[in-house]
C-alpha positions as semicolon CSV with decimal commas, in nm:
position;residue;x (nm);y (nm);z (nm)
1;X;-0,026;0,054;-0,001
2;X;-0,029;-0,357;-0,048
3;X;0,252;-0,426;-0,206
4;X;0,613;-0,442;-0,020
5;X;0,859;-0,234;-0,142
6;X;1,229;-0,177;-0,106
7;X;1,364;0,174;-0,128
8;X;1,718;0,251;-0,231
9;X;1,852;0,570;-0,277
10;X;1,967;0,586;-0,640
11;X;2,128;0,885;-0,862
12;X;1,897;1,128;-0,932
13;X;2,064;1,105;-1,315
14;X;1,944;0,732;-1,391
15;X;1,658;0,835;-1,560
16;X;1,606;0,587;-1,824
17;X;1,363;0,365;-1,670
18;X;1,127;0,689;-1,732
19;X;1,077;0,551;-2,085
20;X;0,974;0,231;-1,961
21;X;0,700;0,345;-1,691
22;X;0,305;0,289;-1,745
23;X;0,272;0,633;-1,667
24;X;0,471;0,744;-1,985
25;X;0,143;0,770;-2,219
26;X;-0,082;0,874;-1,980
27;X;-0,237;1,222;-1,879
28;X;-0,036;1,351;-1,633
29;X;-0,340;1,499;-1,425
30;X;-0,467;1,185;-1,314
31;X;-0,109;1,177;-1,101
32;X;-0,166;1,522;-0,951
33;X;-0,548;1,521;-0,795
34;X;-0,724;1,839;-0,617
35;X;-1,014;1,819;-0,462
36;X;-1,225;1,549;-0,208
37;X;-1,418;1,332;-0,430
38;X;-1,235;1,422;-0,791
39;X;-0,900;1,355;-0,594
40;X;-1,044;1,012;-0,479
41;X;-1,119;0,859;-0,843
42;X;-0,778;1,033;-0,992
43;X;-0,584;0,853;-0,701
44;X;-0,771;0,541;-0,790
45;X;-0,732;0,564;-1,192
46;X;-0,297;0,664;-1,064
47;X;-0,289;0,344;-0,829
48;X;-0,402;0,131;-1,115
49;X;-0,205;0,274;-1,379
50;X;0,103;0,230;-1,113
51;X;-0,008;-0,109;-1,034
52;X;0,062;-0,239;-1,349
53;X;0,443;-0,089;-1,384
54;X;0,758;-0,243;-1,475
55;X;0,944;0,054;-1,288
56;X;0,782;0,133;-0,965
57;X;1,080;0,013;-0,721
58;X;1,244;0,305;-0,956
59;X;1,031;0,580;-0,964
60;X;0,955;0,541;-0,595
61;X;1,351;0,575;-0,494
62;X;1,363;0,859;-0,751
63;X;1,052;1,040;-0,562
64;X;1,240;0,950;-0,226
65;X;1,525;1,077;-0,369
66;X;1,462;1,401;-0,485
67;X;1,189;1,487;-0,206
68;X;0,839;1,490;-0,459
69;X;0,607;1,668;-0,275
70;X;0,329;1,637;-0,518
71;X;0,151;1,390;-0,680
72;X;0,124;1,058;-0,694
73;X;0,459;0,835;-0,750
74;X;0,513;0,471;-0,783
75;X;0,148;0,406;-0,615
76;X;0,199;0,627;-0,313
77;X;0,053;1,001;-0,226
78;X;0,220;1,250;-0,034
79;X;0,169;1,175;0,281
80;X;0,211;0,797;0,254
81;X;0,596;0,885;0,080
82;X;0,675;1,144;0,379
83;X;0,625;0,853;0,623
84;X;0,871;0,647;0,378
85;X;1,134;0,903;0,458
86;X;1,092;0,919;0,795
87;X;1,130;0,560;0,879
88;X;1,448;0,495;0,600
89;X;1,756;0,608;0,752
């Protein structure tokens, strides 16, 4: 992950910046890859969509927040967001 981001835990009801995301219009399976190589280009085509949001700081605390286990959120995968909890106290 490049960019530098702050996490903040927020309420789990503050859900409005959903309607603002780049993610909003988009097919949700791209955020959600299986597979080795089919998982690489949805995680790429996710990144970019993410890349280009007005919400990420947002939908990454929400992630944090409610403990997604799946999928791609805000840019980040799985793994990358369980090291996010483990280093924010």
């Amino acid at each position: 992950m490049n960019a530098e981001v702050q996490v903040h835990s927020s309420s789990v009801r503050d859900t409005f910046w959903m309607r603002q995301a780049a993610c909003r219009d988009v097919d949700p399976e791209i955020f959600f890859p299986i597979g080795s190589a089919p998982s690489r280009t949805q995680l790429a085509l996710a990144r970019h969509v993410c890349s280009r949001c007005p919400v990420t700081e947002m939908c990454l605390n929400y992630a944090l927040d409610t403990g997604q286990s799946a999928g791609v959120w805000a840019g980040t995968t799985e793994q990358e967001r369980r090291a996010l909890r483990e280093t924010v106290p």
